[in-house]
Backbone as numpy.savetxt, mean C-alpha at the origin, in Angstrom:
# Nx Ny Nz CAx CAy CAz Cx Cy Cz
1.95 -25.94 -22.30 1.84 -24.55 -22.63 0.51 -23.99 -22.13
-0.77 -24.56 -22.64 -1.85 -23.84 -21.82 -1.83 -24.23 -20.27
-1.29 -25.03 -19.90 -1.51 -25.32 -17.93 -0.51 -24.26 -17.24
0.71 -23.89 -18.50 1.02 -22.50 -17.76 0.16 -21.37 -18.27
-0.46 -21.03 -19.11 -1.44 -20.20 -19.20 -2.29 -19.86 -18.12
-3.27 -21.33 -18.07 -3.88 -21.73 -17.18 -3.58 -21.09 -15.60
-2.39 -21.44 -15.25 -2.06 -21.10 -13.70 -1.95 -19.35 -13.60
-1.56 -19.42 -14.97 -1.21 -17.81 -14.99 -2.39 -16.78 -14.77
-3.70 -17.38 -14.84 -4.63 -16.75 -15.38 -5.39 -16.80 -13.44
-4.83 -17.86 -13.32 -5.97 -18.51 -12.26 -5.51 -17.89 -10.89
-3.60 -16.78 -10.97 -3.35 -16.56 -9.82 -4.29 -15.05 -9.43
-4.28 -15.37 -8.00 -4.95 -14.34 -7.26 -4.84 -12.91 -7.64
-3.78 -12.82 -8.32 -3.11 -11.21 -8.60 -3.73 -10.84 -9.77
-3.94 -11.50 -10.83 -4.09 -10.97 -11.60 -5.42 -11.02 -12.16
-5.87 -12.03 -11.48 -7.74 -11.50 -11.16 -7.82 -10.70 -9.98
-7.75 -10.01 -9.34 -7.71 -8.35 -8.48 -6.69 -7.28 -9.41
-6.15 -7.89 -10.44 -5.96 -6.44 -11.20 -6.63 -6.05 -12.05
-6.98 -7.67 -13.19 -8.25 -7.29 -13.97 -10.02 -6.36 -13.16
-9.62 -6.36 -11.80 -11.04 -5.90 -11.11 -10.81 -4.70 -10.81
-9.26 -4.17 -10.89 -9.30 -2.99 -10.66 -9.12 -2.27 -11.49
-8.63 -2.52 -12.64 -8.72 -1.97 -14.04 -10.32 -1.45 -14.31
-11.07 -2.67 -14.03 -12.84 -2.68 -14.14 -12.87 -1.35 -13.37
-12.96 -1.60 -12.08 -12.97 -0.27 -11.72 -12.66 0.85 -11.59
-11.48 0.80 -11.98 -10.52 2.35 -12.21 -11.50 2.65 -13.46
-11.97 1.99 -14.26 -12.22 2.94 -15.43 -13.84 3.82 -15.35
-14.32 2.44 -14.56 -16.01 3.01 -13.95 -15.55 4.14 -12.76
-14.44 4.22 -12.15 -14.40 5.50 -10.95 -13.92 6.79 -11.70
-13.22 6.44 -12.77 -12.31 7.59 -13.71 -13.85 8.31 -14.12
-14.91 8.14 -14.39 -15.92 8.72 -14.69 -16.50 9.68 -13.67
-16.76 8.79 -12.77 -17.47 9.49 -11.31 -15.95 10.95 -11.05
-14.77 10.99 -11.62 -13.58 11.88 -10.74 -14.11 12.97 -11.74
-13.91 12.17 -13.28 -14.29 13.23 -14.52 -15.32 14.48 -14.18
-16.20 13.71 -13.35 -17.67 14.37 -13.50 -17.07 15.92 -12.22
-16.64 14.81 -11.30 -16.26 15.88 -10.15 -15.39 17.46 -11.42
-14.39 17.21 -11.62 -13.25 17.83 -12.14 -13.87 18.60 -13.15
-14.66 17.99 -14.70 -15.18 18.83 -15.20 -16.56 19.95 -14.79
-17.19 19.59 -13.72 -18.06 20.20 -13.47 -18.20 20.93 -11.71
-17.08 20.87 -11.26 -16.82 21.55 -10.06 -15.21 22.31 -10.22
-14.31 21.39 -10.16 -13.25 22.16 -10.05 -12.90 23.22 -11.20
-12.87 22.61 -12.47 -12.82 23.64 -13.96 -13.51 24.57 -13.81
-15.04 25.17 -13.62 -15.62 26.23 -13.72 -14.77 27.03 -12.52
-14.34 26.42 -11.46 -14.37 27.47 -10.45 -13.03 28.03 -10.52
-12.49 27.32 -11.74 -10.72 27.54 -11.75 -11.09 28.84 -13.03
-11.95 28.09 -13.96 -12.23 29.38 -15.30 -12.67 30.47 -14.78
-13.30 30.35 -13.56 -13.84 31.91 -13.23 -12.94 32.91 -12.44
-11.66 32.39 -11.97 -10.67 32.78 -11.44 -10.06 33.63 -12.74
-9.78 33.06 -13.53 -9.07 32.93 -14.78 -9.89 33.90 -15.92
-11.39 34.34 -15.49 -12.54 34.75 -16.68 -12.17 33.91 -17.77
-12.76 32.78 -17.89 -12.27 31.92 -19.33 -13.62 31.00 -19.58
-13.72 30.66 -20.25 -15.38 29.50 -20.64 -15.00 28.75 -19.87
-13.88 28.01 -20.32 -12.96 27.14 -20.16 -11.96 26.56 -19.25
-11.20 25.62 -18.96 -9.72 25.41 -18.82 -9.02 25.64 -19.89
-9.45 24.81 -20.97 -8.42 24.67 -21.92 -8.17 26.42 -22.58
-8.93 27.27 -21.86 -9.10 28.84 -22.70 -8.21 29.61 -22.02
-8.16 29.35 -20.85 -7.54 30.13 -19.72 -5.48 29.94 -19.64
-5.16 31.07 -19.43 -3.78 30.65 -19.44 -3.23 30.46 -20.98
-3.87 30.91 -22.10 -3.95 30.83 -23.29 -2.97 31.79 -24.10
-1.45 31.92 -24.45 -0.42 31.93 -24.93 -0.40 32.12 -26.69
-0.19 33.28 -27.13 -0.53 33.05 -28.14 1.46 33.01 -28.90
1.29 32.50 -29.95 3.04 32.25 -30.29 2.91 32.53 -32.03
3.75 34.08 -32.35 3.59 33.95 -33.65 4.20 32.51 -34.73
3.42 32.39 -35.31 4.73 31.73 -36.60 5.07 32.03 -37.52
5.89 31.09 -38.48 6.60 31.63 -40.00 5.62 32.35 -40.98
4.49 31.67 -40.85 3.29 32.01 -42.01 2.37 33.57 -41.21
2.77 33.80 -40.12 2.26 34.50 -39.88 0.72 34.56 -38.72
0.79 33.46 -38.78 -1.12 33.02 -37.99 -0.48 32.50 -36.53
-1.43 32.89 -35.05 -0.67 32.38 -34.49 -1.04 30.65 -33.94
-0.14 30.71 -33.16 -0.06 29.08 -32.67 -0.43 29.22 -31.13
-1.15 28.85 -30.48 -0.71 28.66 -29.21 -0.58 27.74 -27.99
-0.16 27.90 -27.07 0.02 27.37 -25.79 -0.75 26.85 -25.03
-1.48 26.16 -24.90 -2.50 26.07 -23.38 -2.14 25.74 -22.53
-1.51 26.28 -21.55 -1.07 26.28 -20.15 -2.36 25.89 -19.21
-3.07 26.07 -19.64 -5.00 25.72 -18.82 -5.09 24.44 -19.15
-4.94 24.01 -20.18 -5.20 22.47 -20.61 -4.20 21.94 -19.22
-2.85 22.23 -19.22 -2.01 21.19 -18.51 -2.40 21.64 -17.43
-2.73 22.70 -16.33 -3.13 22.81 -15.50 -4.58 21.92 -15.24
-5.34 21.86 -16.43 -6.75 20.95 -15.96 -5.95 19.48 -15.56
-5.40 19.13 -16.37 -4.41 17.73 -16.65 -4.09 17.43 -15.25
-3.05 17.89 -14.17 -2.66 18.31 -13.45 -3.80 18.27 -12.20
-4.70 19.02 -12.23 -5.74 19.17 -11.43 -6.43 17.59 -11.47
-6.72 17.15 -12.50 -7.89 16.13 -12.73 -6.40 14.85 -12.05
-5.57 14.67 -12.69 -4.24 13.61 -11.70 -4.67 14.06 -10.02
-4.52 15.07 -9.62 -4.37 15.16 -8.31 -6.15 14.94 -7.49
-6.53 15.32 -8.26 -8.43 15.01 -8.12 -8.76 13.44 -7.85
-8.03 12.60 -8.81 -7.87 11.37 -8.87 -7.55 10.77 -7.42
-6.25 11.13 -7.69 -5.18 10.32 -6.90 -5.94 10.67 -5.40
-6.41 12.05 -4.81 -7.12 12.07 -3.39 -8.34 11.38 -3.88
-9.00 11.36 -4.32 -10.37 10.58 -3.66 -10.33 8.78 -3.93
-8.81 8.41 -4.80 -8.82 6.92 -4.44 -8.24 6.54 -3.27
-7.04 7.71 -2.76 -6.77 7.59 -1.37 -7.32 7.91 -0.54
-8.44 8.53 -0.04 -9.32 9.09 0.83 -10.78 8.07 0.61
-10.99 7.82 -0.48 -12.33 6.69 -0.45 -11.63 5.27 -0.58
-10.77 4.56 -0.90 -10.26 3.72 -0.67 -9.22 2.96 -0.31
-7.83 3.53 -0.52 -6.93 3.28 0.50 -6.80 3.68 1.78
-6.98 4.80 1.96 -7.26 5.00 3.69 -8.13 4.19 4.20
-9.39 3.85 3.83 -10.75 2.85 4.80 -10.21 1.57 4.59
-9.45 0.78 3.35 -8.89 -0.24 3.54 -7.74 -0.76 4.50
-6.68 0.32 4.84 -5.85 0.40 4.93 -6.32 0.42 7.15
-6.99 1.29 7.17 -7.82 1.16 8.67 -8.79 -0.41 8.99
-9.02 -0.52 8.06 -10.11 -1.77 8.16 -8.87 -3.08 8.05
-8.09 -2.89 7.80 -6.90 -4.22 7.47 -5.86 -4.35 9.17
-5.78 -2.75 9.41 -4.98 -2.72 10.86 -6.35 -3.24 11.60
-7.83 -3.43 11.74 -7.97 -3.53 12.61 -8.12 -4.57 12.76
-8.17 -5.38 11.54 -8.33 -6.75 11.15 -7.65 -7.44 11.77
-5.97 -7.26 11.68 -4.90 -7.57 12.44 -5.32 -7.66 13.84
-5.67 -6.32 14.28 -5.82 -6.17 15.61 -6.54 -7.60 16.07
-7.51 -8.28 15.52 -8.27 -8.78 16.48 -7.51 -10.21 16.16
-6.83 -10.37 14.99 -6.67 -12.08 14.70 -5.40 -11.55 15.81
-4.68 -11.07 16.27 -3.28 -10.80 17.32 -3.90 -10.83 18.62
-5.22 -9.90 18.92 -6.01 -10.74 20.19 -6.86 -11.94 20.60
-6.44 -12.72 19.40 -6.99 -13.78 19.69 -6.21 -14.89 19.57
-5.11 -14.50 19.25 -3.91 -15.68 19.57 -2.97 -15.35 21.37
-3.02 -16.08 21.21 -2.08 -16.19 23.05 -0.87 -15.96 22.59
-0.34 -15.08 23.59 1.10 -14.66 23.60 1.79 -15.79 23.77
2.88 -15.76 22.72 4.65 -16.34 22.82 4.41 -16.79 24.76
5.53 -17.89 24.86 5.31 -17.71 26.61 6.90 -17.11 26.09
7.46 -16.77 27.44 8.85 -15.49 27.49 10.06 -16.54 27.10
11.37 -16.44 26.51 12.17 -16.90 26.40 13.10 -17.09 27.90
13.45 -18.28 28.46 14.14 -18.66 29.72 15.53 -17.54 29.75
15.20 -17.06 31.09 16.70 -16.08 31.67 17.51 -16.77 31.69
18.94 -16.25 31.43 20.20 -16.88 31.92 19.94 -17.68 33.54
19.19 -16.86 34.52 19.43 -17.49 35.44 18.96 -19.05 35.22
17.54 -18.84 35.00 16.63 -20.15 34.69 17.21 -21.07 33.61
17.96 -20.79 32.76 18.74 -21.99 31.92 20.05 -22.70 32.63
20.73 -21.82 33.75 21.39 -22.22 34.76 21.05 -23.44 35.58
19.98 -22.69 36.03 19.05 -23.61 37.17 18.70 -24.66 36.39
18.29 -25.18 35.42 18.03 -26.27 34.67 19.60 -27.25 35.06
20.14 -26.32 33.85 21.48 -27.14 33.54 22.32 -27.80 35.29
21.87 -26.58 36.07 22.77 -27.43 37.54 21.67 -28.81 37.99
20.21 -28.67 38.29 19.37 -29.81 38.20 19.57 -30.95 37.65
20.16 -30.47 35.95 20.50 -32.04 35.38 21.83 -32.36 35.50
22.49 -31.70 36.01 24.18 -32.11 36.23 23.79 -32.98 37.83
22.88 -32.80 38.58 22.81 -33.25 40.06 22.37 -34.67 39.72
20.96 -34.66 38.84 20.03 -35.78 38.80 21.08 -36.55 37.57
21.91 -36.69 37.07 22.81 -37.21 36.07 23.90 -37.75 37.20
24.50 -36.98 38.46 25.62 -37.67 39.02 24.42 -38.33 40.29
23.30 -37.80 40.98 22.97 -38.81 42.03 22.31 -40.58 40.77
22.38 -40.46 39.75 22.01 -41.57 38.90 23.45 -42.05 38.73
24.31 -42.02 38.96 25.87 -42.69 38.99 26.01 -42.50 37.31
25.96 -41.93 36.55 25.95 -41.30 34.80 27.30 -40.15 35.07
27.97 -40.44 33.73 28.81 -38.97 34.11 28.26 -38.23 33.51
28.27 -36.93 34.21 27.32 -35.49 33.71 27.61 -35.39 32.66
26.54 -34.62 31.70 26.90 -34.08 30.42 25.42 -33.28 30.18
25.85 -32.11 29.32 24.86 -31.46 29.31 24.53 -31.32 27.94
23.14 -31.21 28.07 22.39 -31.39 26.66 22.57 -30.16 25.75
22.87 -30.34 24.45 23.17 -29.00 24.24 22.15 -27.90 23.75
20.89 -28.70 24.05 19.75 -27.38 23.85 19.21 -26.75 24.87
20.00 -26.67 25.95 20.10 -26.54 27.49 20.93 -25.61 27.67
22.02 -25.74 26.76 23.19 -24.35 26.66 22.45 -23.36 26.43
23.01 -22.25 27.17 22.13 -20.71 26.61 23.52 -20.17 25.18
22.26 -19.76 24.47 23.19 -19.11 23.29 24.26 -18.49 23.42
25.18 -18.13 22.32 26.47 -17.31 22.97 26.28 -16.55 22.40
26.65 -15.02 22.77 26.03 -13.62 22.72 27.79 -13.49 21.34
């Protein structure tokens, strides 16, 4: 029971998720800072509001009489701060990873030697008649090897 624990703990995946958890929560700060202090004011001043959560502000009577309301600004901040997110982890880190990994490729693919070409019909011909010649001038009755046959289409 603990050596499956153990393995469980020890695979590669799930120590790079525990690291990105670490960091999603230390970057969720640095987006916060962006969102509450750049994008919100410049959205409240569109809006004349202190606020997000003020702006877009819905008021809804009720039974007792007092009202209730809506914040349509809150879900719009909500909304804003998701999409705030989501570009600067794709723009600061999946895009530069994602470039830095193709080029990575690039060089381990130039540094391996090309495949040599797979033999033409003609050239698997030319084999197979060679060993049908050197099989009958050896007094052998011909027979052909069958990894000498070209595939059948």
């Amino acid at each position: 029971m603990l050596k499956g624990f153990r393995d469980f703990i020890m695979r590669g995946n799930v120590i790079d998720l525990a690291v990105a958890v670490v960091i999603g929560a230390a970057f969720t700060a640095v987006v916060t800072a962006i969102v509450t202090g750049i994008i919100n004011p410049l959205i409240s001043a569109v809006f004349n509001a202190k606020s997000l959560d003020n702006a877009l502000k819905v008021g809804i009577p009720t039974i007792g009489g007092e009202k209730s309301f809506l914040l349509f600004g809150s879900v719009i901040g909500a909304i804003i701060s998701f999409l705030a997110v989501a570009a600067v982890v794709y723009f600061v880190m999946v895009l530069p990873m994602n470039h830095f990994k193709d080029r990575l490729d690039a060089r381990k693919k130039a540094g391996q030697p090309d495949e040599p070409p797979a033999p033409t019909d003609v050239e698997l011909l030319a084999e197979i008649r060679d060993l049908l010649k050197a099989q009958a001038a050896a007094g052998q009755t011909p027979s052909i090897p069958p990894q000498s046959l070209p595939p059948q289409a």
